[in-house]
Rosetta silent file (secondary structure, phi, psi, omega in degrees, C-alpha in Angstrom):
SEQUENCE: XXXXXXXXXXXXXXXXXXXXXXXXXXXXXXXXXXXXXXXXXXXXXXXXXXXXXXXXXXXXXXXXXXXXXXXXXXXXXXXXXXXXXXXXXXXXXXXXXXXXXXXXXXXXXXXXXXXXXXXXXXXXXXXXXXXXXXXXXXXXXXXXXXXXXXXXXXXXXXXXXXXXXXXXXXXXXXXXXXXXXXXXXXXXXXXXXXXXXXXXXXXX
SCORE:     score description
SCORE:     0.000 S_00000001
   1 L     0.000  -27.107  171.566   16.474   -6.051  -11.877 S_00000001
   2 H   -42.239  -72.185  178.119   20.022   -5.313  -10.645 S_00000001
   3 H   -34.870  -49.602 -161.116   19.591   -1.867  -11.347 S_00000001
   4 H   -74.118 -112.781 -133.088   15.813   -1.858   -9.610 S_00000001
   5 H   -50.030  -15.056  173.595   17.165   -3.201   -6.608 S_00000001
   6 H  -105.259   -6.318  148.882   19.788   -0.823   -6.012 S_00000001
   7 H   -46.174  -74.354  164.770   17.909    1.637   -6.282 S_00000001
   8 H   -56.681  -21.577 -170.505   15.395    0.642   -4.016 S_00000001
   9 H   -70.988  -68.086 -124.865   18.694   -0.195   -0.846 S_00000001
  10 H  -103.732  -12.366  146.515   19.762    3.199   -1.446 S_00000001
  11 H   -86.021  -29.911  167.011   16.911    5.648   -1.988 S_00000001
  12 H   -45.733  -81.673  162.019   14.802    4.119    0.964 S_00000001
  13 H    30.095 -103.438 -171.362   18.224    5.054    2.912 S_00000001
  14 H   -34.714  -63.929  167.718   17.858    8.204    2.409 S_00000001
  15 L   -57.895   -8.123 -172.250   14.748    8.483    2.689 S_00000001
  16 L  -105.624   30.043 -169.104   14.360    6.889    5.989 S_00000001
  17 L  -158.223  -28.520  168.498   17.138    8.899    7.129 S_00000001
  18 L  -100.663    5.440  172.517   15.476   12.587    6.244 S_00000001
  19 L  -115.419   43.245 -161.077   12.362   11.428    7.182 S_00000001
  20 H   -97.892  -36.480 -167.646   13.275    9.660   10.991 S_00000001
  21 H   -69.792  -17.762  176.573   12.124   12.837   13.026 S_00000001
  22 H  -100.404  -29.147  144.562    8.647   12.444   11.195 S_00000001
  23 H   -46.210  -51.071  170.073    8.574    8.521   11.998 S_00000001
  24 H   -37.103  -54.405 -160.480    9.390    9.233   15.650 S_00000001
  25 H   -69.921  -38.386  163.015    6.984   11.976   15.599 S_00000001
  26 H   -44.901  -66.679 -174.125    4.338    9.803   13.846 S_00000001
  27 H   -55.562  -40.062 -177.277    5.263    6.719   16.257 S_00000001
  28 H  -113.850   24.183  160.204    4.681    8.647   19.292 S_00000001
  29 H   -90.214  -64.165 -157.224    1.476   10.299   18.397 S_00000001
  30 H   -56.063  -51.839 -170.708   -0.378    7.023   17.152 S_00000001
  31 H   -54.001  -46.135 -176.102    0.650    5.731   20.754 S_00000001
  32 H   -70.677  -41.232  170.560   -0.303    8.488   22.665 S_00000001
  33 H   -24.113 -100.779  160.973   -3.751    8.742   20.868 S_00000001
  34 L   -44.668  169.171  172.986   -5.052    5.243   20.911 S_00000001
  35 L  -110.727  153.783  176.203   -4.052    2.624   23.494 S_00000001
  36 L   125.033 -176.886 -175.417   -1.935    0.100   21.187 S_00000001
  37 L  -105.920 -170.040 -162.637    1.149   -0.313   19.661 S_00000001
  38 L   -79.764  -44.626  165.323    2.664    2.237   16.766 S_00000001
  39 E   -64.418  128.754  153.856    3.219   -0.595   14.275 S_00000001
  40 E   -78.199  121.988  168.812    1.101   -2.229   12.229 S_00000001
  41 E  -137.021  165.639 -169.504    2.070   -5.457   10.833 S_00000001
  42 E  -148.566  165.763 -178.788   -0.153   -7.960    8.659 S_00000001
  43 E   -79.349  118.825  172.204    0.699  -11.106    6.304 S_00000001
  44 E  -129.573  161.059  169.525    0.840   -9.926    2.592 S_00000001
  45 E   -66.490  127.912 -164.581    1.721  -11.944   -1.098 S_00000001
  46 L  -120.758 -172.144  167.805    4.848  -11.145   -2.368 S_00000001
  47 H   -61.517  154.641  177.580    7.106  -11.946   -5.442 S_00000001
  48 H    62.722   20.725 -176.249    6.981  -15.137   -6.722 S_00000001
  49 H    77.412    1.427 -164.365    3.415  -15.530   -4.556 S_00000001
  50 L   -94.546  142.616 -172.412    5.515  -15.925   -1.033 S_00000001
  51 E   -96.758  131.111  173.080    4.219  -14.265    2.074 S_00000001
  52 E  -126.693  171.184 -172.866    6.179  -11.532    4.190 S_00000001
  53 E  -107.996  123.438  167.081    4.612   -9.192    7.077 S_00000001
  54 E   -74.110  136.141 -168.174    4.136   -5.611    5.740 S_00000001
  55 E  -113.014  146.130 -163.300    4.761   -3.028    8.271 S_00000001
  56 E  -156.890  109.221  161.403    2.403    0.053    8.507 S_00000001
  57 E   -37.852  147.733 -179.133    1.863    2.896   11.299 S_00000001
  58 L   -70.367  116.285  175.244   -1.382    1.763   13.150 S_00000001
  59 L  -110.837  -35.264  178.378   -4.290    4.105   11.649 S_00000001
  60 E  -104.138 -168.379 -174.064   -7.144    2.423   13.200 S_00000001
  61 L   -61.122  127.621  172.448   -8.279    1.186   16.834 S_00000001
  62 L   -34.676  131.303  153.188   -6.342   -1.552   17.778 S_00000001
  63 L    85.625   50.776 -167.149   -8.225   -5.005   17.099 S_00000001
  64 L  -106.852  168.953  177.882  -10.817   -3.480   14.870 S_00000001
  65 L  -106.089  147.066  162.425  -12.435   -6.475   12.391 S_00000001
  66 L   -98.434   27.814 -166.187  -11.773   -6.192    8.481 S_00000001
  67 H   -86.103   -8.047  179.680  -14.979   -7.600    7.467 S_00000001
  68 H   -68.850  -60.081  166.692  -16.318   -4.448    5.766 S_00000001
  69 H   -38.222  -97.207 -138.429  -12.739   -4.921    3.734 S_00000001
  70 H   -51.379  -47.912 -178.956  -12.814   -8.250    3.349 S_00000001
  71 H   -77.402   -3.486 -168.284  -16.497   -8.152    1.793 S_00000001
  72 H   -85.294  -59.081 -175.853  -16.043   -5.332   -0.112 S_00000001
  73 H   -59.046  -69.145 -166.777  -12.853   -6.741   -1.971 S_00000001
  74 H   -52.033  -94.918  177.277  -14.638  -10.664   -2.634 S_00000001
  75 H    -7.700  -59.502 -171.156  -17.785   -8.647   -3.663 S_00000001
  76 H   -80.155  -19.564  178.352  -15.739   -6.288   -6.348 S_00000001
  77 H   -83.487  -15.827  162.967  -13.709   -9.590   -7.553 S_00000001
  78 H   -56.955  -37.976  171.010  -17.082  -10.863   -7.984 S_00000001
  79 L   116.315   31.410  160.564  -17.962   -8.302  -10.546 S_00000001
  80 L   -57.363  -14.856 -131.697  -19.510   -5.895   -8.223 S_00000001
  81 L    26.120 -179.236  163.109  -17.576   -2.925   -9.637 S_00000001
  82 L   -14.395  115.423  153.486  -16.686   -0.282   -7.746 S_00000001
  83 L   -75.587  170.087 -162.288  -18.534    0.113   -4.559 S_00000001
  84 L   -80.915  137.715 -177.834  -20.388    3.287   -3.283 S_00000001
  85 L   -46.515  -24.588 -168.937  -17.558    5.157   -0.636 S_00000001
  86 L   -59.862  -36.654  170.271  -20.426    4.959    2.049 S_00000001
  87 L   -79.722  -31.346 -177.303  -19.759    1.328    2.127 S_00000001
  88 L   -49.887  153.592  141.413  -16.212    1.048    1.788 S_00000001
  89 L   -38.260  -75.613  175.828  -13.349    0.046    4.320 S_00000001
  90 L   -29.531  -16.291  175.494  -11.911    3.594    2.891 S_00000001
  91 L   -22.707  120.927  176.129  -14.389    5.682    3.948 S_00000001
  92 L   -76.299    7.644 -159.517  -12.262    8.625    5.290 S_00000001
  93 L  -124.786   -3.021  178.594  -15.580    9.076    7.934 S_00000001
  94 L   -39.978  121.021  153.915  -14.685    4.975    8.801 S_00000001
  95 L   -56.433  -16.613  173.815  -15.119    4.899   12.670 S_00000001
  96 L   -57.597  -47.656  174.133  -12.379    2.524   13.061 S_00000001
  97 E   -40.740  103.035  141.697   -9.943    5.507   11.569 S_00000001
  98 L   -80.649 -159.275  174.972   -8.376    7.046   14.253 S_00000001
  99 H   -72.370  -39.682 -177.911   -7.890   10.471   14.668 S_00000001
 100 H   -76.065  -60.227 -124.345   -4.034   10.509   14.052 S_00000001
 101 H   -87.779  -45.821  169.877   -4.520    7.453   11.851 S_00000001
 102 H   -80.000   -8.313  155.835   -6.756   10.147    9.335 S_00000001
 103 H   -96.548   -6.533 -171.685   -4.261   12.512    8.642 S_00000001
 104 H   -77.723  -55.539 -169.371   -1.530    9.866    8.637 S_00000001
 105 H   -41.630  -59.609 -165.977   -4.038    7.849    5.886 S_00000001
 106 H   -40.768  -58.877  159.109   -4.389   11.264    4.362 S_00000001
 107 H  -122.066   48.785  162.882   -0.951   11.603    2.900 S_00000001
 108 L    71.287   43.156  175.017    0.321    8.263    3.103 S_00000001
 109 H   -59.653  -47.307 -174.975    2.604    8.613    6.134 S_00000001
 110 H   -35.319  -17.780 -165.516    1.085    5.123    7.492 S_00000001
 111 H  -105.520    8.211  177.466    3.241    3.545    4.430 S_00000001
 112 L   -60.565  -67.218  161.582    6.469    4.789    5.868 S_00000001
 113 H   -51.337  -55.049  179.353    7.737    1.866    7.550 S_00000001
 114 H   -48.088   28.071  167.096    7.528   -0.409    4.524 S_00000001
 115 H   -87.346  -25.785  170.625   10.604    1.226    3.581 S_00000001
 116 L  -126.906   47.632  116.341   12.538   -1.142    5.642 S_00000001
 117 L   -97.426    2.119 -163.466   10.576   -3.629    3.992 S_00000001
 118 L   -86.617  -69.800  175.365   12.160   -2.247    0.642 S_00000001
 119 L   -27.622  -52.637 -148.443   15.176   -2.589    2.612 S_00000001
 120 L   -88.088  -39.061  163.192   14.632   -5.999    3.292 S_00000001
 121 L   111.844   33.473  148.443   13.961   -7.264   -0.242 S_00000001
 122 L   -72.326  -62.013 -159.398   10.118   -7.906    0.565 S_00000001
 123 L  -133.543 -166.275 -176.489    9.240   -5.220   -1.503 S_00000001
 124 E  -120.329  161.000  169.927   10.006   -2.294   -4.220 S_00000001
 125 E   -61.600  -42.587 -170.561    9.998    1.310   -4.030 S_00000001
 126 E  -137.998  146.659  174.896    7.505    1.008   -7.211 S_00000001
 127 L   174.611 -173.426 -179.797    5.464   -2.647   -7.914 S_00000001
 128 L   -80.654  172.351 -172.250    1.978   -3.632   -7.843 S_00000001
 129 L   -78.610  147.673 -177.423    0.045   -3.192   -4.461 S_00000001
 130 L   -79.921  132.371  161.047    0.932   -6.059   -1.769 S_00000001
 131 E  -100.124  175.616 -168.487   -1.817   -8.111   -1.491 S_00000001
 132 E  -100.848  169.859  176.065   -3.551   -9.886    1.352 S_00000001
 133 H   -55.058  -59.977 -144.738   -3.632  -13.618    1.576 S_00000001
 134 H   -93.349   -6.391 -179.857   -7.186  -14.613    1.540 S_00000001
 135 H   -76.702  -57.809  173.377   -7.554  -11.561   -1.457 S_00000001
 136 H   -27.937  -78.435  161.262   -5.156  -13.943   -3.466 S_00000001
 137 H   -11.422  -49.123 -175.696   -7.684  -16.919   -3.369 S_00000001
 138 H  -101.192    9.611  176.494   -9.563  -15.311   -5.427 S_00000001
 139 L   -94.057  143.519 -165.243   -7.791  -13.845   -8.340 S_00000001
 140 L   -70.896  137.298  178.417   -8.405  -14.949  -11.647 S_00000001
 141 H   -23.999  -57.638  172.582   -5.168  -16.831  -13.227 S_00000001
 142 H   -53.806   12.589  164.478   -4.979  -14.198  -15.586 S_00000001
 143 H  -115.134    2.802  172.884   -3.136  -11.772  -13.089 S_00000001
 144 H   -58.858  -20.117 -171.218   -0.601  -13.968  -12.032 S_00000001
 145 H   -67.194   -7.917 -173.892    1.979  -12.388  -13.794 S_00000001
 146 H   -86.925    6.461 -176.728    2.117   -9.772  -11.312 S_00000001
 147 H  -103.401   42.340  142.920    3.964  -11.468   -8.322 S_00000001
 148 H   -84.022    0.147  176.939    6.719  -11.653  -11.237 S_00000001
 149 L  -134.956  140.858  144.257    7.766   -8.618   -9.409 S_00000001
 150 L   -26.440  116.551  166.702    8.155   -7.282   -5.804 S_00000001
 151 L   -56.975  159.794  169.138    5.077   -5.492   -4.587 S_00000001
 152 E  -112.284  130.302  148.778    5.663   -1.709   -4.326 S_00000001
 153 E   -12.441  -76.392  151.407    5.737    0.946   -1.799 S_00000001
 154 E  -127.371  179.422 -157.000    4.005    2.644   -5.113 S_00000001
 155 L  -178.820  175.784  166.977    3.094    1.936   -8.301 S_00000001
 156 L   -27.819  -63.731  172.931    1.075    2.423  -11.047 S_00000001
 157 L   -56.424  -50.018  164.870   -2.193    2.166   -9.518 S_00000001
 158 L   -82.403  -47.319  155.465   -1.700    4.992   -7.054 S_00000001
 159 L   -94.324   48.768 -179.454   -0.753    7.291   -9.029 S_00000001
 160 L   -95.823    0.769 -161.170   -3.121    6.457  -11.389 S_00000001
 161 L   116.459    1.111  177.800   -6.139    7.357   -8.474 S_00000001
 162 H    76.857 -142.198  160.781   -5.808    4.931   -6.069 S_00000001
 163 H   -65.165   -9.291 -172.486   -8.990    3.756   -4.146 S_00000001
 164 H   -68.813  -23.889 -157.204  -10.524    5.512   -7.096 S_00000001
 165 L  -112.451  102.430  175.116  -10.172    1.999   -8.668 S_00000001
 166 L   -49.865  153.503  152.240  -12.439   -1.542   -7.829 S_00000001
 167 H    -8.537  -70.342 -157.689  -10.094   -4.730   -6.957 S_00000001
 168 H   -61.503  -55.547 -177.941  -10.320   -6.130  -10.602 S_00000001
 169 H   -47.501  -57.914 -174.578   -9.145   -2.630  -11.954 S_00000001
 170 H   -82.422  -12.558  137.494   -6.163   -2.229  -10.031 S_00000001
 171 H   -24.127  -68.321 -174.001   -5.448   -5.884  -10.495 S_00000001
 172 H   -93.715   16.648  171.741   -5.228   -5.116  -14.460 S_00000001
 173 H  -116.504  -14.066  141.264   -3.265   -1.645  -13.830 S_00000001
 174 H   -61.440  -49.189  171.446   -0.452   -3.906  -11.763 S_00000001
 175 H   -54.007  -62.580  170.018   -0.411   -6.270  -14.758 S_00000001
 176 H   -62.789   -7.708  176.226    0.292   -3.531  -16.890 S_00000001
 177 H  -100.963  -13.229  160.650    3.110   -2.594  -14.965 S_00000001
 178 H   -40.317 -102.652  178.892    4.385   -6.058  -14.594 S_00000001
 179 H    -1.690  -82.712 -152.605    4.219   -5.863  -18.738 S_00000001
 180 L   -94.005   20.628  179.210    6.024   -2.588  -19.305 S_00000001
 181 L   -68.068  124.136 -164.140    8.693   -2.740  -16.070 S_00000001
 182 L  -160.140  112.363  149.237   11.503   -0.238  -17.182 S_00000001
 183 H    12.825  -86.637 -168.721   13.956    2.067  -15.138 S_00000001
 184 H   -30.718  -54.283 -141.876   12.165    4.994  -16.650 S_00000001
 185 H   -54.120  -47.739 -177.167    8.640    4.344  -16.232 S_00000001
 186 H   -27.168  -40.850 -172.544   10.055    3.508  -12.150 S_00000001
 187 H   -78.283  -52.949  162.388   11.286    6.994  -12.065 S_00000001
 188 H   -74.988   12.839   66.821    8.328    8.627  -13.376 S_00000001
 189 H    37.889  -79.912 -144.948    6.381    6.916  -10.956 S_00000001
 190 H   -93.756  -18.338 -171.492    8.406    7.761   -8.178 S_00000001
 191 H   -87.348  -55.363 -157.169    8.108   11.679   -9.637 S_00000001
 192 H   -73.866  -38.110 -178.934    4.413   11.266   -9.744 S_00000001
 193 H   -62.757  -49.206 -172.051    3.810    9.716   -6.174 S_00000001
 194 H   -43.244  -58.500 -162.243    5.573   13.240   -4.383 S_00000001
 195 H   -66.949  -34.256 -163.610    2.327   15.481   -5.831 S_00000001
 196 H   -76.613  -21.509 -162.082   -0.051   12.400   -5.158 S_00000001
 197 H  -112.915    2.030  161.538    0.855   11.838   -1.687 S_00000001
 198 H  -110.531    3.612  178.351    0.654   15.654   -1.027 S_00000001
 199 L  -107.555    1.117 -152.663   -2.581   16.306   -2.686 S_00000001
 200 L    23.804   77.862 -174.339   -3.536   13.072   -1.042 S_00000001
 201 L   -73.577  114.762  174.131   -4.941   11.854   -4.377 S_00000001
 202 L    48.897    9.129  178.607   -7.574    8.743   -3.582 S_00000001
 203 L   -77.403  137.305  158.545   -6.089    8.393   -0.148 S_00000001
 204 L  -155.203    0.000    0.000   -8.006    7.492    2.484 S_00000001
């Protein structure tokens, strides 16, 4: 975990440090677009179950409602499966979605700032996806093991497809990485996310 964590100080670094003229640039589009501010930030579950606020570029309208989300997720932990995209929060055609906010979605700029939540020891470079509070309520016992680790920046589950995946699914594709958490696998991961976030693979 030593290892993991030192990792995580010192490639975010970097990376936040060749990628600052495309957060600026990023920061002061989503403002000028939209009225609102550039950040996003929202309460998510963390290691050990403890809640920190995940930081995000703003992609939608300021003060839009999640309730499409929010029923969508309860609904698939229900044993909906998958839902049809037409329905989803994800929709890339979502009206909420701004304009900046859909190419930012598109190849996962919007996830930039959690990098100095990496920083911060809220999260990992690679972990299971941070979840939201009221998503937590409902997961079955048998997934607890994954807030034995720091959510991730990326992880299994993205490049494995992404939104391509119901609740429940990526729920037991976090679990497996919980299970099998290794240096390597981190690294091939972290190889695999570059192509995914430029083909924008299940992004939306």
């Amino acid at each position: 975990m030593a290892i993991k964590r030192s990792i995580d100080v010192v490639l975010s670094l970097a990376i936040l440090l060749v990628s600052s003229p495309l957060l600026a640039a990023t920061a002061l589009a989503t403002r000028l677009n939209t009225p609102g501010p550039a950040i996003f930030r929202q309460e998510r579950v963390g290691l050990g179950g403890q809640t920190f606020t995940l930081l995000k570029f703003r992609s939608m309208f300021d003060g839009v409602a999640d309730d499409t989300h929010r029923e969508q997720n309860l609904a698939e932990l229900a044993g909906a499966g998958k839902l049809d995209a037409r329905v989803s929060y994800k929709d890339a055609e979502d009206p909420r979605i701004t304009p900046v906010g859909r190419v930012i979605r598109r190849f996962s700029i919007d996830e930039l700032p959690q990098l100095v939540n990496v920083i911060r020891g809220d999260m990992s470079l690679v972990g299971p996806r941070p979840s939201l509070i009221w998503e937590v309520a409902e997961f079955p016992a048998s997934v607890d093991r994954r807030f034995a680790v720091r959510p991730g920046l990326t992880g299994l589950w993205q490049v494995s497809g992404r939104n391509m995946w119901s609740l429940p699914e990526m729920l037991e594709i976090d679990c497996v990485y919980a299970d099998t958490l290794s240096t390597l696998g981190d690294i091939r991961i972290l190889l695999r996310t570059i192509p995914a976030a430029i083909r924008g693979d299940g992004a939306a």
